[in-house]
KOLVEXSE-889410 format. One record per atom (N, C-alpha, C): x, y, z. Coordinates in steps of 0.05 Angstrom, whole numbers, padded with zeros to 5 digits, always signed. Layout:
XYZ
...
This chain:
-02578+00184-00624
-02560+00189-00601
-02561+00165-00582
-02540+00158-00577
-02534+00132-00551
-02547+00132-00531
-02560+00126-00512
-02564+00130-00486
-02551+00107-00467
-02545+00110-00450
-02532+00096-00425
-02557+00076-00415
-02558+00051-00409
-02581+00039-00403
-02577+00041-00362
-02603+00028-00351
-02592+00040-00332
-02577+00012-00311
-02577-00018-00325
-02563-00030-00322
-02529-00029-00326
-02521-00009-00344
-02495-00005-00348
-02482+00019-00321
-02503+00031-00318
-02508+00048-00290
-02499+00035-00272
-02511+00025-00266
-02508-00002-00243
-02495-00012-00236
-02478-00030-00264
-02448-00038-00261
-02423-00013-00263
-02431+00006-00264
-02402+00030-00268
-02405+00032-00237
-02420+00027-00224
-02426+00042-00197
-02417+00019-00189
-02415+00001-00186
-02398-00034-00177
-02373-00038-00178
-02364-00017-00198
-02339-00017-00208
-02325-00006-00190
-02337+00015-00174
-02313+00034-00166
-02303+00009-00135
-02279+00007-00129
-02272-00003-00103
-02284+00000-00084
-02283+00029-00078
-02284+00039-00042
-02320+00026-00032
-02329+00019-00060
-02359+00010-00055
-02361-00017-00050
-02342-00027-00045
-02341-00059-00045
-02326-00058-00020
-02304-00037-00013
-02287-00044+00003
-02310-00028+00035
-02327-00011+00026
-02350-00001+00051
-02369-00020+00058
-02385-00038+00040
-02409-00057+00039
-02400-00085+00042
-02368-00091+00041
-02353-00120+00048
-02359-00120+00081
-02350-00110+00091
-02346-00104+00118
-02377-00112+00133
-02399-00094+00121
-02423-00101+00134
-02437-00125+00127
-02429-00136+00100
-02435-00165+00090
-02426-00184+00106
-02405-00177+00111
-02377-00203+00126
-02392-00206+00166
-02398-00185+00167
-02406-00184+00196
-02434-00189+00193
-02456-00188+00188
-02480-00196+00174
-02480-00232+00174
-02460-00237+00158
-02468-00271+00150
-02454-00278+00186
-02433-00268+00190
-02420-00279+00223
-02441-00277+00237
-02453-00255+00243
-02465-00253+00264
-02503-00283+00252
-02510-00287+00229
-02535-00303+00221
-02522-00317+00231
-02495-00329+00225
-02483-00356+00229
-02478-00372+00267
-02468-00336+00272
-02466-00355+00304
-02500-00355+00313
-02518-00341+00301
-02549-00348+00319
-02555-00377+00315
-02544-00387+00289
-02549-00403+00274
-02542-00430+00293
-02516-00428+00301
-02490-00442+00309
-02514-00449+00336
-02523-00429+00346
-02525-00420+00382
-02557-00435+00385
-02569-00431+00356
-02587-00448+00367
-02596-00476+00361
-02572-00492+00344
-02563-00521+00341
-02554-00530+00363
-02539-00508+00380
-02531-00517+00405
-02551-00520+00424
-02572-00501+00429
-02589-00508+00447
-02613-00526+00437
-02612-00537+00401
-02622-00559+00400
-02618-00584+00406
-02593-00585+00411
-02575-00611+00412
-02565-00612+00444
-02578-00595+00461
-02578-00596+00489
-02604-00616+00495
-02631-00595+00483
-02651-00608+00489
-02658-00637+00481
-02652-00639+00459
-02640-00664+00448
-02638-00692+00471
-02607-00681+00480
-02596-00691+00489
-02619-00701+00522
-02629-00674+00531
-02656-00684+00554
-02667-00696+00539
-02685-00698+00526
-02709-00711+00513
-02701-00738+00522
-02670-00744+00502
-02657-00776+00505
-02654-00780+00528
-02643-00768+00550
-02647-00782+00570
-02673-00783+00587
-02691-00767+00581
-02715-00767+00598
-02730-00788+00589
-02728-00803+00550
-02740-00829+00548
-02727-00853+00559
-02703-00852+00554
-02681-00878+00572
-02694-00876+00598
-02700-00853+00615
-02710-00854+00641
-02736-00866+00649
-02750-00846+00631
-02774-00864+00623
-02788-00897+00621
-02770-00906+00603
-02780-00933+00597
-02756-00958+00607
-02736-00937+00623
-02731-00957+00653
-02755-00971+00674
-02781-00948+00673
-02796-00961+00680
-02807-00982+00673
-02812-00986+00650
-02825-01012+00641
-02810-01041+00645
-02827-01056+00644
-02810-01086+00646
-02799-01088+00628
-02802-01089+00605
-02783-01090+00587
-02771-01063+00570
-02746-01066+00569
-02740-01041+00565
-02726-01047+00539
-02733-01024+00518
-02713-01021+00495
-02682-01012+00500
-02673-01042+00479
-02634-01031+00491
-02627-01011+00488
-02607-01002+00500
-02596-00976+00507
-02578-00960+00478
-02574-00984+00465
-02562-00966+00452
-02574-00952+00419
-02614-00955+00430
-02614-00945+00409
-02623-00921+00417
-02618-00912+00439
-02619-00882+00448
-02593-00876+00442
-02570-00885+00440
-02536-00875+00438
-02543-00869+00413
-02557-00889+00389
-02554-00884+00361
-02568-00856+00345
-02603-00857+00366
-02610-00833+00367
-02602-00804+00372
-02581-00800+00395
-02567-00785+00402
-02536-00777+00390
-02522-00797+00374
-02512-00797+00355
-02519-00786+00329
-02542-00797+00323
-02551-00782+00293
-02556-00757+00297
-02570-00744+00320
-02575-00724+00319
-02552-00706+00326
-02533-00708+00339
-02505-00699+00345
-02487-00698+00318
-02496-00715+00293
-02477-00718+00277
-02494-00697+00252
-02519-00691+00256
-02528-00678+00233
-02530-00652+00248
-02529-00642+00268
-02517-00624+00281
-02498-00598+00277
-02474-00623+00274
-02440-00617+00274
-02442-00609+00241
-02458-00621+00222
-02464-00625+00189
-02478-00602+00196
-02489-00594+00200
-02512-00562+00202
-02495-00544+00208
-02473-00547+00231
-02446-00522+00235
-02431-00529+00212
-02414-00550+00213
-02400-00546+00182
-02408-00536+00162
-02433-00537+00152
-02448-00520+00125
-02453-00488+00133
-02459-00479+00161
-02464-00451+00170
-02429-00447+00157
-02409-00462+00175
-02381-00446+00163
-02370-00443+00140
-02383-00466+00125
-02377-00461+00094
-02385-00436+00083
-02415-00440+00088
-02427-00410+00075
-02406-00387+00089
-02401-00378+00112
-02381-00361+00123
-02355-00358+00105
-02351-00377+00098
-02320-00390+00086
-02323-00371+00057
-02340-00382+00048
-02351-00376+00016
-02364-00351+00015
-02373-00339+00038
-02368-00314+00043
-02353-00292+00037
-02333-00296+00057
-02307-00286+00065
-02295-00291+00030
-02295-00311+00017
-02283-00315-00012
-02295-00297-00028
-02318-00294-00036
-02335-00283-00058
-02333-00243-00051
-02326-00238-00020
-02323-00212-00025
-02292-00203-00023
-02279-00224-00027
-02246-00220-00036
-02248-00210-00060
-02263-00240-00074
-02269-00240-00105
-02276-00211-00124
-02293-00208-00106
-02313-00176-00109
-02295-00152-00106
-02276-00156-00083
-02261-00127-00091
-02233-00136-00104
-02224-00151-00108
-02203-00162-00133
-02213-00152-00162
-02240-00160-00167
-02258-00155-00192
-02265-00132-00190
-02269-00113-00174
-02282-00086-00177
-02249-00071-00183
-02230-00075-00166
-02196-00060-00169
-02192-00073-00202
-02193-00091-00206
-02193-00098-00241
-02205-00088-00253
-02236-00086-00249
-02256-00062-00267
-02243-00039-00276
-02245-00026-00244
-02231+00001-00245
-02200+00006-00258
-02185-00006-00259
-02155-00002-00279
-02168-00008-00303
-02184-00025-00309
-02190-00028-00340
-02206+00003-00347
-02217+00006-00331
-02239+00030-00337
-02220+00059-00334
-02196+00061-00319
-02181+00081-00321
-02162+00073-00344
-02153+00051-00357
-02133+00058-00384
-02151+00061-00400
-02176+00049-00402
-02196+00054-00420
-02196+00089-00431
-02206+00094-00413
-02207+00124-00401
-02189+00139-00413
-02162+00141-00403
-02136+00144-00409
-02126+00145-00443
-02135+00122-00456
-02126+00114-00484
-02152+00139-00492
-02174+00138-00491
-02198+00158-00504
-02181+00187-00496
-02176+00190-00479
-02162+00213-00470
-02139+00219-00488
-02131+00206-00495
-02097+00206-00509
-02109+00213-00540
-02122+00196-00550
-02133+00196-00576
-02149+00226-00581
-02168+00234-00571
-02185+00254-00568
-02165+00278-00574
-02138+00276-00557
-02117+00297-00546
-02112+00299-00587
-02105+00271-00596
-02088+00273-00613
-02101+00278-00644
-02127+00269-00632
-02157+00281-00658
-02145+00312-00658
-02150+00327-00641
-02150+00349-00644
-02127+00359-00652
-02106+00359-00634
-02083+00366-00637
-02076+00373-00668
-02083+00346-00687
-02080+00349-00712
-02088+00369-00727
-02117+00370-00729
-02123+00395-00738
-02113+00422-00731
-02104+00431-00702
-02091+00454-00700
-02075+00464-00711
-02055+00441-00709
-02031+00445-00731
-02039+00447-00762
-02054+00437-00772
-02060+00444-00801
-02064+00472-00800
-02081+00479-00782
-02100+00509-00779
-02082+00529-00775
-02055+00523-00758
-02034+00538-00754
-02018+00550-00779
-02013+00522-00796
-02006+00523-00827
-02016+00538-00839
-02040+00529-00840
-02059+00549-00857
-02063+00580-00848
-02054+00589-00823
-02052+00619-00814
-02034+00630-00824
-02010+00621-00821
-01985+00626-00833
-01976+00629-00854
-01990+00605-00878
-02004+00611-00903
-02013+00623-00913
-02037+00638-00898
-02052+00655-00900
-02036+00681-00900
-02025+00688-00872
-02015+00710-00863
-01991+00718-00893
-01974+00703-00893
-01957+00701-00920
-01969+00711-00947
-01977+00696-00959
-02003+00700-00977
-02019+00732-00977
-02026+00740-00956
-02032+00761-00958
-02018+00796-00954
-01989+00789-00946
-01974+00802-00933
-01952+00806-00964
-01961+00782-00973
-01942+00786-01008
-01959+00800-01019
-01987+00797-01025
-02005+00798-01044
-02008+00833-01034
-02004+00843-01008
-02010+00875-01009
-01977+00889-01018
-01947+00872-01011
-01932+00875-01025
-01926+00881-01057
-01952+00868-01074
-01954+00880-01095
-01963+00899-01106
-01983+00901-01089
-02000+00920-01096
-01984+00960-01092
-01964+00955-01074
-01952+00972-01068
-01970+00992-01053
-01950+01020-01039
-01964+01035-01019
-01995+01047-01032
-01992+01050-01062
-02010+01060-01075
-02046+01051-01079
-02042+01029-01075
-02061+01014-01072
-02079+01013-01049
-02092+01033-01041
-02105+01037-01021
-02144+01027-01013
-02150+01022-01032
-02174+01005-01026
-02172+00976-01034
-02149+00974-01050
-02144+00946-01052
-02130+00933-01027
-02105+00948-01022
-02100+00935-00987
-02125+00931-00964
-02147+00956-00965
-02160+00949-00944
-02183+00919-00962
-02181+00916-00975
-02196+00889-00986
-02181+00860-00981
-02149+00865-00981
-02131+00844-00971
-02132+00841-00936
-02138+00864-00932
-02138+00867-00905
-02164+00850-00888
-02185+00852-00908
-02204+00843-00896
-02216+00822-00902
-02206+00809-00921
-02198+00786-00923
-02181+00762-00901
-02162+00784-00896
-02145+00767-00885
-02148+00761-00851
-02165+00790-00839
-02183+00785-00816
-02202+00761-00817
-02217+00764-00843
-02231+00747-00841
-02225+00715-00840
-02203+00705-00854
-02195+00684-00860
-02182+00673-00825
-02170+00691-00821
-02163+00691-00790
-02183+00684-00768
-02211+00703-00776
-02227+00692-00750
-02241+00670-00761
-02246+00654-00785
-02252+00627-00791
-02230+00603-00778
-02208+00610-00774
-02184+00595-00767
-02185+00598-00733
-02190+00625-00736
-02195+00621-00697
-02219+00604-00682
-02236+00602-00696
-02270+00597-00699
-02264+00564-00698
-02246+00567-00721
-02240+00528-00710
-02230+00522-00692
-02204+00531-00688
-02193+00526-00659
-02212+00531-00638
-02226+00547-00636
-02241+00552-00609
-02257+00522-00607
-02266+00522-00634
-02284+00496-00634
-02278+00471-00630
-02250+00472-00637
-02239+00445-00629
-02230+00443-00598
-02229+00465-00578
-02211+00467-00558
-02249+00462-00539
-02265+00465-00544
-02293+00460-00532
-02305+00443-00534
-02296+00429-00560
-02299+00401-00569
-02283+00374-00543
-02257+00384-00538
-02241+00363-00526
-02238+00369-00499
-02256+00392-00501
-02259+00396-00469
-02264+00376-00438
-02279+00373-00453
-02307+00347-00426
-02280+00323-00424
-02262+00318-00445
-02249+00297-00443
-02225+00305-00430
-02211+00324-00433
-02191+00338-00412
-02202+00340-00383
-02217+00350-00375
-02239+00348-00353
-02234+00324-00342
-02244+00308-00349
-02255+00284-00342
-02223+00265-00336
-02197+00278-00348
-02168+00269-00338
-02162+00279-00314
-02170+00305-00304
-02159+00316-00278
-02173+00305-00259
């Protein structure tokens, strides 16, 4: 017998939409909100930064000789420029964010239609497994019914333990024929089910 692993679990449960379209929402607001702390405290690194640089320019004004000025601009530049490179990469990830849970419910709404005609075609087939046999079984009642309805025709009114032997026969042949049908109609059950 098959068993379901419980990785295949896992992904049927991924599949359905409304689970991508409930857990997008808290993802999407999740990475915004890491991103602006992120954002907020590049900013108040690049404040302090910015004191530090002028408190050494201030600094070593005192001295007689002082280092030129502009390699505090270059300092304060680099650090302003790897900065602005630390926000641009916070928004990417945001960016690529916002993409990958598009991606996710595009791919889960594709899952799910594949997994409903899937569904659908087993459903159709199952219908038409069975179906077949009924109709033989129907044949064969009718057959039956015929067959036995001639065969006490011969025998004429006179024949009175021989009709009840056609007779019971022909019950019997009947509830083997019903016995299948039932069986088949319990058989294709779970899969009719499983259409509504």
């Amino acid at each position: 017998m098959r068993t379901t692993s419980k990785s295949t679990k896992k992904a049927a449960a991924a599949v359905i939409p409304e689970f991508v379209d409930t857990l997008s929402p808290l993802v999407l607001n999740s990475v915004a909100q890491v991103a602006d702390l992120q954002k907020k405290t590049l900013d108040i690194a690049a404040e302090h930064t910015a004191e530090w640089i002028g408190g050494w320019k201030k600094a070593f004004s005192y001295f007689p000789v002082m280092p030129p000025a502009f390699i505090f601009d270059v300092a304060g530049q680099a650090v302003q420029t790897a900065i602005e490179t630390q926000k641009g990469a916070i928004d990417l990830v945001v960016e690529q964010t916002n993409a990958a849970t598009g991606i996710a419910k595009v791919r889960a709404e594709a899952y799910s239609k594949i997994a409903e005609g899937v569904t659908t075609t087993i459903q159709k087939s199952v219908e038409r497994s069975v179906e077949a046999p009924k109709k033989v079984l129907e044949f064969a009642s009718e057959q039956n019914k015929a067959v036995f309805e001639s065969t006490k025709k011969q025998f004429g009114a006179a024949a009175g333990p021989a009709t009840v032997i056609v007779d019971t026969f022909q019950r019997g042949a009947t509830a083997v024929i019903e016995a299948h049908k039932s069986f088949l109609n319990i058989a294709s059950q779970p899969f009719a089910t499983a259409k509504n």
